[in-house]
C-alpha positions as CSV (number, residue, x, y, z in Angstrom):
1,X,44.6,-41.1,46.2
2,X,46.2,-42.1,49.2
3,X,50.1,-43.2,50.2
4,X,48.9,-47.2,49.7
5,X,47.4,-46.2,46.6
6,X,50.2,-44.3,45.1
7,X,52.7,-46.8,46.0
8,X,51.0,-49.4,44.5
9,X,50.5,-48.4,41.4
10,X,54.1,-46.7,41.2
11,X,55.3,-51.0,41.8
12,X,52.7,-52.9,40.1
13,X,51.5,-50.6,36.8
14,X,53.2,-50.6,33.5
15,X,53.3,-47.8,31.3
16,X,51.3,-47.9,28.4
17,X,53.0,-48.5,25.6
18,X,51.0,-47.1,22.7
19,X,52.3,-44.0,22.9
20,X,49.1,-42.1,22.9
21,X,48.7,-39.1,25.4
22,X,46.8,-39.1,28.4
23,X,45.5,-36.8,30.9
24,X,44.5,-35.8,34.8
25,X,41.4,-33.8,34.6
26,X,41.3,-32.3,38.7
27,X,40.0,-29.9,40.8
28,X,42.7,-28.0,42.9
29,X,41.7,-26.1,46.0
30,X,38.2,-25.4,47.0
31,X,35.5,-25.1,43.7
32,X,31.9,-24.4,43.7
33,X,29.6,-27.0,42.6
34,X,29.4,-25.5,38.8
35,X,32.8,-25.8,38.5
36,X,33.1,-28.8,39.8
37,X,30.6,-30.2,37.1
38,X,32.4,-28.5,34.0
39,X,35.5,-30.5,35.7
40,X,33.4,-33.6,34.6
41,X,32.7,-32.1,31.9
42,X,36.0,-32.1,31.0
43,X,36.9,-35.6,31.7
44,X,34.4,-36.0,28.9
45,X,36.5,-34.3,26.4
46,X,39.7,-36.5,26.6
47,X,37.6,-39.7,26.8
48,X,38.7,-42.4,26.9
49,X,41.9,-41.8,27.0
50,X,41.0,-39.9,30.9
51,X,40.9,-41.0,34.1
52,X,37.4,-40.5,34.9
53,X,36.9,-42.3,38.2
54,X,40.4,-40.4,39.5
55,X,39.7,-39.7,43.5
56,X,42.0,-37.2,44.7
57,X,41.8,-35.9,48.6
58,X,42.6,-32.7,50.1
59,X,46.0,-33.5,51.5
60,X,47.2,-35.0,47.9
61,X,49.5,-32.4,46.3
62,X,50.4,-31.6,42.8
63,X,53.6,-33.5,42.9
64,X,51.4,-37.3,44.2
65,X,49.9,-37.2,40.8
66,X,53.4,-36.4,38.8
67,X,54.7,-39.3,40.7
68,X,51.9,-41.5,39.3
69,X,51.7,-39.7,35.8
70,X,54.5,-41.5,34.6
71,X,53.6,-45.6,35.2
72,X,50.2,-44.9,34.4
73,X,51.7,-42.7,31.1
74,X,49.7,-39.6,32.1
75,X,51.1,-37.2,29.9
76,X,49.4,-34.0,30.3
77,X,47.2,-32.5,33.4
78,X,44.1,-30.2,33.2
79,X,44.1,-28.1,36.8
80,X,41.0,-26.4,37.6
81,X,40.8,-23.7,40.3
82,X,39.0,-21.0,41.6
83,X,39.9,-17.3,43.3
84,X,37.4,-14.7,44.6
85,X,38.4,-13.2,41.3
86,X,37.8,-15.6,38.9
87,X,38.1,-19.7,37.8
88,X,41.0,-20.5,36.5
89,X,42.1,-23.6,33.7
90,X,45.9,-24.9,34.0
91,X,47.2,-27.3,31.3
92,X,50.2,-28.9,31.9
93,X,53.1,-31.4,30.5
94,X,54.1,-33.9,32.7
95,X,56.9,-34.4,34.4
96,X,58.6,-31.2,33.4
97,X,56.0,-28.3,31.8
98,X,55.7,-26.1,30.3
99,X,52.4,-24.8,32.1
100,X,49.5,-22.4,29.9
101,X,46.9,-20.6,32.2
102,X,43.8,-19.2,31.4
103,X,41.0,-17.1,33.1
104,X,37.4,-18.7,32.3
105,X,35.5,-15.7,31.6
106,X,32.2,-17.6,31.0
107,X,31.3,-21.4,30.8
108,X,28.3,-23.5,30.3
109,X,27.7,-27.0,30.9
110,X,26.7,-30.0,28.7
111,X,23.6,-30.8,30.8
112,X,22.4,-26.7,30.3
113,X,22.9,-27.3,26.4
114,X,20.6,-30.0,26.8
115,X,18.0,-28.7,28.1
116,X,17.8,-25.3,25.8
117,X,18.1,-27.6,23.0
118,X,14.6,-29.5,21.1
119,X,16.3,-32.6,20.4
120,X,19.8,-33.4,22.0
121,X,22.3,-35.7,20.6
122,X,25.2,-37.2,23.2
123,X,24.9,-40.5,23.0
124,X,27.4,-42.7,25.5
125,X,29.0,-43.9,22.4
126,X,30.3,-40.9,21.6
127,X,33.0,-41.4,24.6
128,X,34.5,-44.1,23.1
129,X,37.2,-42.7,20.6
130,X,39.4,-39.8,20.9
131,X,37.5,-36.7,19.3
132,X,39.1,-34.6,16.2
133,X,40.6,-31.3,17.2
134,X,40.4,-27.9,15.2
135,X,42.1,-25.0,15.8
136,X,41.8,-21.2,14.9
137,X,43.7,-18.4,14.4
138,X,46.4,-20.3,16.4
139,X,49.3,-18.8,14.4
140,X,51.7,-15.2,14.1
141,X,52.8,-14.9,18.0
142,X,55.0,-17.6,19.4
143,X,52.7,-17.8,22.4
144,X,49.4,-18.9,20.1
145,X,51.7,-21.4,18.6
146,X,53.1,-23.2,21.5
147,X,49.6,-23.0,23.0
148,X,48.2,-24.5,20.0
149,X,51.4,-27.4,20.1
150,X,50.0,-28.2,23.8
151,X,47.1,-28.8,22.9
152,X,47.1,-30.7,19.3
153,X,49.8,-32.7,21.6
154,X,46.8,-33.6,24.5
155,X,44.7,-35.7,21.6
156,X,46.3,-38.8,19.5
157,X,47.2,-38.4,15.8
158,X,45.6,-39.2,13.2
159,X,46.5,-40.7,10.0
160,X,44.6,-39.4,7.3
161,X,44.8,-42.5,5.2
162,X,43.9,-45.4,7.9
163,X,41.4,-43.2,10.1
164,X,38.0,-45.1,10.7
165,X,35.8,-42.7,9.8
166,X,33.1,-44.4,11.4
167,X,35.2,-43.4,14.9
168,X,35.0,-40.0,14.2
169,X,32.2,-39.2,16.5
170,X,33.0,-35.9,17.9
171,X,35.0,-32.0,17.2
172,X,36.6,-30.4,19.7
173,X,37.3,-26.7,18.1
174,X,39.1,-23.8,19.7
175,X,39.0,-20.5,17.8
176,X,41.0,-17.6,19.0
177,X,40.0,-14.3,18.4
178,X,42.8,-11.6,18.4
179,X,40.4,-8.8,19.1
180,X,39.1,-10.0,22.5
181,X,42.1,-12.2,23.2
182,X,39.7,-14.9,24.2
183,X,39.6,-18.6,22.9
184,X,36.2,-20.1,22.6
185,X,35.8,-24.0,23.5
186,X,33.3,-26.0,21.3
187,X,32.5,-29.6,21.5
188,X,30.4,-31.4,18.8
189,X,29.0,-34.5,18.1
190,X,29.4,-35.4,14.4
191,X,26.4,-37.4,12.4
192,X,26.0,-38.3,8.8
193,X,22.2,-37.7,7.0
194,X,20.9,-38.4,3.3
195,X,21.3,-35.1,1.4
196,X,18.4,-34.4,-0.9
197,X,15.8,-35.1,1.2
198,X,13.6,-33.3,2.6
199,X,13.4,-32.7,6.2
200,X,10.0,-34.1,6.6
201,X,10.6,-37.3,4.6
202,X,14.1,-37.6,6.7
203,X,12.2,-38.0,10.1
204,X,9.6,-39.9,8.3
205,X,12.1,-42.4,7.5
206,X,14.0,-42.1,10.6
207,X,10.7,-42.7,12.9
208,X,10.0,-46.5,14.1
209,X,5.9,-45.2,14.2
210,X,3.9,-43.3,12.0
211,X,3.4,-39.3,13.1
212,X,0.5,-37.9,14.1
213,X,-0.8,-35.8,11.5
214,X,-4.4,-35.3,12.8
215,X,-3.0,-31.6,13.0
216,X,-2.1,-31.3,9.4
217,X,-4.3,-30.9,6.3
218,X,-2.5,-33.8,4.3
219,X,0.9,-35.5,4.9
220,X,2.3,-32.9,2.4
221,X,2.3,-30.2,4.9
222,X,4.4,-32.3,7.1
223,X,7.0,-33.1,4.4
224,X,7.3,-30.0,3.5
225,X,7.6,-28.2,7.1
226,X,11.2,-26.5,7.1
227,X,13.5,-25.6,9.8
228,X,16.4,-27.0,11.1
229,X,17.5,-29.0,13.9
230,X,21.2,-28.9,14.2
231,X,24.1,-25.9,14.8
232,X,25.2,-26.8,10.8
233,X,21.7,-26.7,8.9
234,X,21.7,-23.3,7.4
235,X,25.3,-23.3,6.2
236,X,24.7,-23.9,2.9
237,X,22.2,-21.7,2.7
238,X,23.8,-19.0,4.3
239,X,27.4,-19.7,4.0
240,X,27.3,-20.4,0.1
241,X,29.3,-23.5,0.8
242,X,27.7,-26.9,0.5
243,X,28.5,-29.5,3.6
244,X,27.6,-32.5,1.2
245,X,30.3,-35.0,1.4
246,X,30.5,-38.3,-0.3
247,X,30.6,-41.2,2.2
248,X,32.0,-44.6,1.4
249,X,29.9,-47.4,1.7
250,X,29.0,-49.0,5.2
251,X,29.8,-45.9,6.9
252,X,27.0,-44.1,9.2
253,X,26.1,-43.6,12.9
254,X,24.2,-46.3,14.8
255,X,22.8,-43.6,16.6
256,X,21.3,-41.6,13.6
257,X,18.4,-44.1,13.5
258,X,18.2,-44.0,9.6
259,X,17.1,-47.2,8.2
260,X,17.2,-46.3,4.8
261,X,17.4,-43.0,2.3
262,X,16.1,-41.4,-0.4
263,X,19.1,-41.9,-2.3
264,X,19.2,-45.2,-2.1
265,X,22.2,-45.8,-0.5
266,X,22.5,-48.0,3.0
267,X,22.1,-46.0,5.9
268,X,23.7,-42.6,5.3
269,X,26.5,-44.3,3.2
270,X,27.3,-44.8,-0.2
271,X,25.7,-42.0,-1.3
272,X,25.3,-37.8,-1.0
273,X,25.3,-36.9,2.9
274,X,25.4,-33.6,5.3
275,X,27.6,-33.9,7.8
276,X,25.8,-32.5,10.5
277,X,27.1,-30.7,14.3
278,X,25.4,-30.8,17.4
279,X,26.8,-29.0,20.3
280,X,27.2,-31.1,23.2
281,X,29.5,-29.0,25.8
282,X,30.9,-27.8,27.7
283,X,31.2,-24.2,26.2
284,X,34.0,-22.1,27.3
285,X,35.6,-18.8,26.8
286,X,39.2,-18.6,28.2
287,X,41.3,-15.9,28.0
288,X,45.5,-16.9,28.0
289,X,47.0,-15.0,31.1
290,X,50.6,-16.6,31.0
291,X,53.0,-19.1,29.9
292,X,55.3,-20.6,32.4
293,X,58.3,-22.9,31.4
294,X,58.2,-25.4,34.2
295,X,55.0,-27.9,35.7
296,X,52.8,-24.8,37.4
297,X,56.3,-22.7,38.2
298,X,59.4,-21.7,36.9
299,X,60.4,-18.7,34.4
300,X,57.1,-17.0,32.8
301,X,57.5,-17.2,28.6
302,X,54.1,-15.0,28.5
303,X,52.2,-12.6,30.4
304,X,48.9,-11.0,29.6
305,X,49.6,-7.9,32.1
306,X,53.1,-7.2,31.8
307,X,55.7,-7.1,28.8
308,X,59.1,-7.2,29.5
309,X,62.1,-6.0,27.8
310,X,65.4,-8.6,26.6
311,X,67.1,-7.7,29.5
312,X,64.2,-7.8,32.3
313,X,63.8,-11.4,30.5
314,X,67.4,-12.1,30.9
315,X,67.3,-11.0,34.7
316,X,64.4,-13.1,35.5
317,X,65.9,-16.2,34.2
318,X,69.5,-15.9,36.1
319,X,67.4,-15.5,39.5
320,X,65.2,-18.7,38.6
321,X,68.8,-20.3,37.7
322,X,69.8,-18.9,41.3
323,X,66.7,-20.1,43.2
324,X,67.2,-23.2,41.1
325,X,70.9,-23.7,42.3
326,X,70.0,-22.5,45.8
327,X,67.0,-25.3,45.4
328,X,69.4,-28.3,44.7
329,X,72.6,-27.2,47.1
330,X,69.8,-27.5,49.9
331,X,68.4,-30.8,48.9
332,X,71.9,-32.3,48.5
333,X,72.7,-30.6,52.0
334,X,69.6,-32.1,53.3
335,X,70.4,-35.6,51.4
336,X,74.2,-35.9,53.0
337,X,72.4,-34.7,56.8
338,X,70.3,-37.8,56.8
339,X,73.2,-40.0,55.7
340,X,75.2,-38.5,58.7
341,X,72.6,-39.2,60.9
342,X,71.5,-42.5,59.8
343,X,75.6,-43.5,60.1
344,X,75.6,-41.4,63.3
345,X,72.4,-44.4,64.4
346,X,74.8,-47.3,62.9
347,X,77.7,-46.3,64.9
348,X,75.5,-46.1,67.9
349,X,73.9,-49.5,67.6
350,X,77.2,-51.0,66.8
351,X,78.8,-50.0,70.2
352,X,75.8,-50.7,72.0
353,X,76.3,-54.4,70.7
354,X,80.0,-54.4,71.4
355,X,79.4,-53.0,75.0
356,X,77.0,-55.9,74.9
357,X,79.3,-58.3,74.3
358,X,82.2,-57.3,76.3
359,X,79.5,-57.5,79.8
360,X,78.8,-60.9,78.6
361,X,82.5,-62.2,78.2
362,X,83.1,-60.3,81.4
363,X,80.4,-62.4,83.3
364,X,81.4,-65.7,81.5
365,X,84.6,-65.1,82.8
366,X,83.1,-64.5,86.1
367,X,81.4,-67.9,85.8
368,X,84.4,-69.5,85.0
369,X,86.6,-68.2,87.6
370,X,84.5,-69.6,90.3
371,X,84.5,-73.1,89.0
372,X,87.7,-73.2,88.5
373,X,88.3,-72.4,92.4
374,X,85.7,-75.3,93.7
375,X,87.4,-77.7,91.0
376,X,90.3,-77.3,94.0
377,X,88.6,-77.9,96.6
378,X,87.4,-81.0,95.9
379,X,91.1,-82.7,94.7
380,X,92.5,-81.2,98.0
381,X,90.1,-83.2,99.7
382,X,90.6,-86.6,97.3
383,X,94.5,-85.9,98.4
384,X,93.6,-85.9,102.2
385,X,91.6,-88.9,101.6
386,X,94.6,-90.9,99.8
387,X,96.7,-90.0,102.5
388,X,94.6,-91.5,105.3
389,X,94.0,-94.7,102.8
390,X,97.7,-95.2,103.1
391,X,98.3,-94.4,106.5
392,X,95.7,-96.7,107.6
393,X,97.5,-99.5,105.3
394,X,101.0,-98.3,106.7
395,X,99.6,-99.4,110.6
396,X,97.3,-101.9,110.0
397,X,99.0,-103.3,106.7
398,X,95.3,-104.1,104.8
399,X,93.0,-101.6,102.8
400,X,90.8,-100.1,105.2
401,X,87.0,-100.9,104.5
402,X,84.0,-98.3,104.1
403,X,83.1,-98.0,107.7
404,X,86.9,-96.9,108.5
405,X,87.2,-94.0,106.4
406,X,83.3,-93.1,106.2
407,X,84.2,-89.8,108.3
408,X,87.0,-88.9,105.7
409,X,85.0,-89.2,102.8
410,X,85.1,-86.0,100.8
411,X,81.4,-84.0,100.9
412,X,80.0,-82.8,97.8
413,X,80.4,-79.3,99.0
414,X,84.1,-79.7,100.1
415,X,82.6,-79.2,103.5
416,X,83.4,-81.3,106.9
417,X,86.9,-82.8,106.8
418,X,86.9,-85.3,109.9
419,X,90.5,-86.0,111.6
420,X,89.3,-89.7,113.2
421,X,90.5,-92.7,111.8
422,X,88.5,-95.8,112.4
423,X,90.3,-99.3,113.2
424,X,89.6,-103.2,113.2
């Protein structure tokens, strides 16, 4: 994101006016090339309402993409980083903060799910709407709860009783656990399946070609073949709660590939369904470090490490006051410099142009002078010339012609002023 780039869209782009949040996903500093993928990763998450294809360069600072935030309606940042320690996950409210940090203790990316799992399910679709948010255990200390209001606030509401269901494509759930003090990340895709039926006869009717069954004594061995296939199968065996819902009609996933059911109701709708989960990534588990109140600075709300007393509190906000004060006398010190030096370059430009002047009315003056003083010149000569016109009349008593007074015609120069009279 360079200077042209930034200026640009700070003239041209129009914040969005639908009020829904969006978000920087970056890389700050120097990351490894896992980290760098669970950054992409992470653009994933807040899809589409992300900048995916964001370019940001090494000299771009954190305060280029707060000047941009606004026109484009950024609203919130996710700042990934990494120490010799440890990676580290910022997420920030723009312009202004406040600013939660975790440590990632361990991740794992969406493309490693894949490939552990027998039959994957992120389709490209699933990018398309904004992705239903549960949180856990996000309540008691004020810290979980404005955590917890940062990042409900990162995702668009919903209204319960317009929601598409058929948008609902994906979960994003974050459970805290007060033992560890760690948050785990989750990402799901969500997909609707015929309940009463069978595994086998699900895939049968799901397939496009018959299945081989060469392998199998009769095809009621492969109807009746168990197991499951997704992170939700065995919770109504093992949970005691049933994850049968009742769909309305119409509603299912293009992407299911179910043609027909069972029930008899039209692809996964208007009938019994399981709403089934299939993890997707990335997978995360953070653990909260602090809470500062401004955009990556300012007074710390929350510390893992340290616990400070009313007072320590009260001390720590007067001196970011102070620095605060200190910070803006500077800037306005710095502000009224440059307009003492830019009226400091006014005044000098402006006497340079009268000096300018004054050596140009001087050497008109100049100019002037000196034709003033051969205008004289040549009307003393016209006098000397009358003067011999009427002398020569006086003696002769006629006008004298042009060969008589030839010599004391005036030159053009004032130069050569002949005494000699010529007569008939």
């Amino acid at each position: 994101m360079g200077g042209a780039a930034k200026g640009a869209a700070g003239r041209d782009a129009a914040p969005p006016s639908d009020g829904k949040p969006r978000t920087f996903v970056l890389a700050r500093g120097q990351v490894g090339d896992k980290l760098a993928a669970l950054v992409e990763d992470l653009k994933g998450v807040w899809s589409p309402l992300c900048a995916r294809k964001l370019k940001a360069r090494a000299s771009n600072t954190l305060k280029d993409f707060v000047d941009v935030a606004g026109p484009l309606g950024v609203t919130h940042m996710v700042l990934a980083s990494q120490t010799e320690r440890a990676p580290y996950l910022r997420i920030t409210k723009t312009p202004r903060g406040p600013t939660v940090t975790f440590r990632i203790r361990e991740f794992c990316l969406g493309s490693d799910l894949a490939r552990v799992q027998k039959r994957p399910r992120c389709p490209p679709s699933l990018f398309r709407t904004s992705p239903l948010v549960v949180l856990s255990n996000f309540s008691g200390k004020p810290h979980l709860k404005l955590s917890a209001v940062m990042i409900q606030n990162m995702f668009p509401s919903i209204d319960v009783q317009k929601v598409n269901l058929a948008a609902c494509q994906r979960l994003v759930l974050l459970a805290y656990d007060e033992e560890t003090n760690l948050v785990s990340f989750r990402q799901y895709s969500i997909n609707a399946e015929p309940a009463d039926v069978s595994k086998g006869v699900r895939k049968l009717l799901q397939r496009k070609k018959l299945p081989d069954l060469g392998a199998l004594g009769d095809v009621g061995e492969y109807l009746e073949r168990g197991g499951y296939d997704s992170e939700s199968d065995g919770e109504g065996l093992l949970g005691g709660v049933d994850n049968r819902v009742e769909l309305p009609a119409g509603f299912g996933s293009k992407t299911s590939g179910m043609r027909a059911t069972a029930a008899g109701g039209a692809e996964g709708g208007g009938a019994s369904s399981r709403i089934k989960l299939h993890e997707i990534g990335p997978r995360m588990e953070l653990e909260m470090l602090k809470i500062e109140e401004g955009l990556c600075a300012g007074a710390v709300m929350y510390h893992l490490h340290e616990t400070r007393t009313t007072e320590q509190k009260q001390t720590t906000a007067d001196r970011h006051r102070e620095k605060e004060a200190l910070r803006r006398e500077r800037r306005e010190e710095q502000e009224r410099n440059v307009a003492n030096k830019r009226k400091a370059q006014e005044e000098k430009t402006e006497a340079k142009r009268r000096r300018r002047e004054e050596r140009q009315r001087a050497r008109d003056g100049d100019e002037g002078a000196e034709a003033i003083e051969a205008g004289d010149g040549h009307e003393d000569e016209g006098n000397a010339y009358e003067a011999d016109r009427k002398a020569y009349i006086d003696a002769v008593g006629e006008e004298p012609g042009e060969e008589d007074l030839a010599r004391r015609a005036p030159t053009a120069g004032g130069r050569g002023r002949g005494r000699g009279r010529g007569r008939g």
